[in-house]
C-alpha positions in Angstrom: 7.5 28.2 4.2 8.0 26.8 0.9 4.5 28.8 -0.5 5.9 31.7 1.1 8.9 31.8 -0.6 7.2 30.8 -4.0 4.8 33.6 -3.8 7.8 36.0 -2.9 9.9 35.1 -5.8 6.7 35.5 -8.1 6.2 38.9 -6.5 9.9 39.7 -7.6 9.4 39.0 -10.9 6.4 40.4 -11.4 8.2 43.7 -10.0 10.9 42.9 -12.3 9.2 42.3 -15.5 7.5 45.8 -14.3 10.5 47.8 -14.4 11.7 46.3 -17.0 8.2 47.2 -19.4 8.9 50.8 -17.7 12.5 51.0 -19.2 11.6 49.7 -22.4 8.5 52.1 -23.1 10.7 55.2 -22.0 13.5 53.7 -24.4 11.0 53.4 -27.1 9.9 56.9 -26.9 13.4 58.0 -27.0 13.8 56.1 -29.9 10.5 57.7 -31.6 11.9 61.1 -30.6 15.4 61.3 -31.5 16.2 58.2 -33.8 19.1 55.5 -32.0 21.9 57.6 -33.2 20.2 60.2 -31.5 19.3 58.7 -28.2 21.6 58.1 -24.8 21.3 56.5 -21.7 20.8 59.1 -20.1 17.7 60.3 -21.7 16.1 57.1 -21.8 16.6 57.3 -17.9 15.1 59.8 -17.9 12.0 59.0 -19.9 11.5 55.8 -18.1 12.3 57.4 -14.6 14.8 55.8 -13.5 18.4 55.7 -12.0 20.7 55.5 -14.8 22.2 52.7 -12.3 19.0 50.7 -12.6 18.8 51.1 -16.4 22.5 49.5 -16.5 21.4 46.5 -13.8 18.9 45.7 -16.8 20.5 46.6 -19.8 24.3 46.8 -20.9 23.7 49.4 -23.9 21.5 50.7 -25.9 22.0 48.7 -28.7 20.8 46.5 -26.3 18.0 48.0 -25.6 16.9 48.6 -28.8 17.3 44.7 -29.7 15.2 43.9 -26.7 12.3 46.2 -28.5 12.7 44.4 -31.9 12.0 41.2 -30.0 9.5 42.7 -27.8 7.7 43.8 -31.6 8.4 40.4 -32.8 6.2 39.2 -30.0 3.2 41.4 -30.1 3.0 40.3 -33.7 2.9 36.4 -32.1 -0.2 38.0 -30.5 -2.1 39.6 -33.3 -0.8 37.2 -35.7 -3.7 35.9 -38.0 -4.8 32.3 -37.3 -5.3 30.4 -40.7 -7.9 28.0 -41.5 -6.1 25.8 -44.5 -10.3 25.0 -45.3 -11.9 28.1 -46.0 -12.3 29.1 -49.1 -9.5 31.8 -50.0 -11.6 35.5 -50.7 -13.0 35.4 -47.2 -9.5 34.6 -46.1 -7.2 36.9 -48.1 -9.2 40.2 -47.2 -9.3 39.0 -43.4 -5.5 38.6 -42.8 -5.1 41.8 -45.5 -6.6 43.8 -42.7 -4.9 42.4 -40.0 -1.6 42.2 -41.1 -2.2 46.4 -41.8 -3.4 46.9 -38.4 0.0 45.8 -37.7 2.2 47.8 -39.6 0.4 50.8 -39.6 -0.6 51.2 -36.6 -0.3 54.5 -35.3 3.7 54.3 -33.3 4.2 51.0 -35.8 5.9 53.0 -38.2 8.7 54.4 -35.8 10.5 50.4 -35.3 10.3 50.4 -39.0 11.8 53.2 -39.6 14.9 52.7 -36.9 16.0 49.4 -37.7 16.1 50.3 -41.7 18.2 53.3 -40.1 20.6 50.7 -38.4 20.3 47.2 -40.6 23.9 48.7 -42.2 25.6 48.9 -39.1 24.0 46.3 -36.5 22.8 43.6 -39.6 21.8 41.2 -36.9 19.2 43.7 -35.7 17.7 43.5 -39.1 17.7 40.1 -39.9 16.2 39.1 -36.5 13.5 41.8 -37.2 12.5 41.0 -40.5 12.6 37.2 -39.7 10.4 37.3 -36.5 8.0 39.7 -38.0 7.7 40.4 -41.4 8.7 37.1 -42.6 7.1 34.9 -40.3 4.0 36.2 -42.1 4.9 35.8 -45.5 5.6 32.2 -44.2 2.2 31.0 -42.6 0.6 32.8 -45.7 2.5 30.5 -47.7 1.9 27.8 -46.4 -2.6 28.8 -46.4 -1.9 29.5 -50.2 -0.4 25.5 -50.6 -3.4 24.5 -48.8 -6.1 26.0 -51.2 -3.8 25.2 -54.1 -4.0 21.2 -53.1 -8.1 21.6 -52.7 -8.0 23.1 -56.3 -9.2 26.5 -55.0 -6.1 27.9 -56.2 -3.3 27.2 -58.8 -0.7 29.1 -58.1 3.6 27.6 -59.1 5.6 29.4 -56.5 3.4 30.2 -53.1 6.1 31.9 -51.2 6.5 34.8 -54.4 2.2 34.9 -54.1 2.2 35.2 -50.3 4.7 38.3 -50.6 2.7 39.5 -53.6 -0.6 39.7 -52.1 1.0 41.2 -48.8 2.7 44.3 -50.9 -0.7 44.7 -52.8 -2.2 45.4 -49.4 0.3 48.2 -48.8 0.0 50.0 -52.1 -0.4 53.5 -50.9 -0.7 53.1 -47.3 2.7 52.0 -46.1 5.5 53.6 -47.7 3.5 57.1 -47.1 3.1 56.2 -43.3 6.3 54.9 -42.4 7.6 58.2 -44.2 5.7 60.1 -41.8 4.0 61.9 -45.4 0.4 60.8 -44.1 -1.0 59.7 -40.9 -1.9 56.2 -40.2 -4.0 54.7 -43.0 -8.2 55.0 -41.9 -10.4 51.9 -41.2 -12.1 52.6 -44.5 -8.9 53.0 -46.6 -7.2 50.0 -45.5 -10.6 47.9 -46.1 -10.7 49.6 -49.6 -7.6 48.9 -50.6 -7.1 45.3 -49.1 -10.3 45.1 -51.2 -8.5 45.7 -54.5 -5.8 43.8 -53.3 -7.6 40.7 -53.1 -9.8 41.1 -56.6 -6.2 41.2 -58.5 -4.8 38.5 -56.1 -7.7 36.1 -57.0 -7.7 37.1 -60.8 -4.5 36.1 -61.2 -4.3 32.8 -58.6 -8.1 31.5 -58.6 -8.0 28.3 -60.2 -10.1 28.2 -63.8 
């Protein structure tokens, strides 16, 4: 009995977390299509096919639906997050997380979060601080802290890590991002990103490789 009712309750969950995926991929395309002042509960509903009841049962508003999509953002960057090793050497390094962390914030539908939480930091701050601490710096952090690593081996010498993590992170971007997010080119190509992460990582290392 007590196996039957475990594997019940995990079958209600599972069903759960379902439906509650389902809502929050219509809600996101909402979102993508008509911007969060633009959106209702009705049409996200509707784009997620369900009873505007059922959408309530799970979420109270769609502010709070929107927050749940930051955090679920801030978690699929957990999972592609890059793993650093603090022992190899730093040009290997630098142009493999370069190209990871792009894969990540332009990948095609990447840009759309961006673009609604800058249009609703002002009036739900929260929203933005908890987005740009979970995601964007969360990266500049663990680059940091590689950058300390190499800098203590003598690879590196380099006075303020944190300013040099964000540095080498907005060389990366230089021409791909801000034209993505403003929707004035399409996601960056394989080869673009790889040249330019490229560059990146020349200037990074002439300035930071220790003499």
């Amino acid at each position: 009995m007590v196996v039957a009712a475990s594997e019940q309750l995990r079958i209600v969950q599972d069903e759960d977390n379902s439906k509650r995926r389902q809502i929050l991929d219509g809600a996101r395309k909402v979102f993508m299509d008509l911007g969060f002042d633009g959106a209702s509960m009705g049409e996200i509903a509707r784009a997620a096919q369900v009873s505007k009841g059922t959408l309530y049962v799970y979420f109270a508003d769609k502010c709070a639906l929107f927050e749940a999509i930051v955090e679920q953002e801030a978690l699929q960057h957990g999972q592609v997050v890059f793993s650093f090793d603090p022992d190899r050497e730093a040009e290997s390094t630098l142009k493999e997380f370069g190209l990871a962390y792009l894969h990540l914030v332009c990948r095609p539908g990447g840009g759309s979060a961006i673009r609604t939480v800058m249009a609703i930091a002002e009036r739900m701050p929260d929203v933005g601080r908890r987005y740009y601490a979970r995601v964007l710096d969360k990266s500049i952090n663990r680059l940091s802290a590689y950058l300390k690593a190499r800098v203590a081996s003598g690879d590196l010498s380099i006075d303020d890590c944190d300013l040099a993590a964000s540095q080498f992170m907005e060389l990366c971007k230089a021409s791909l991002f801000l034209p993505f997010v403003f929707q004035a080119e399409p996601a960056p190509s394989e080869q673009r990103m790889s040249a330019v992460v490229e560059s990146a990582t020349r200037m990074f290392l002439a300035a930071y490789k220790a003499r």
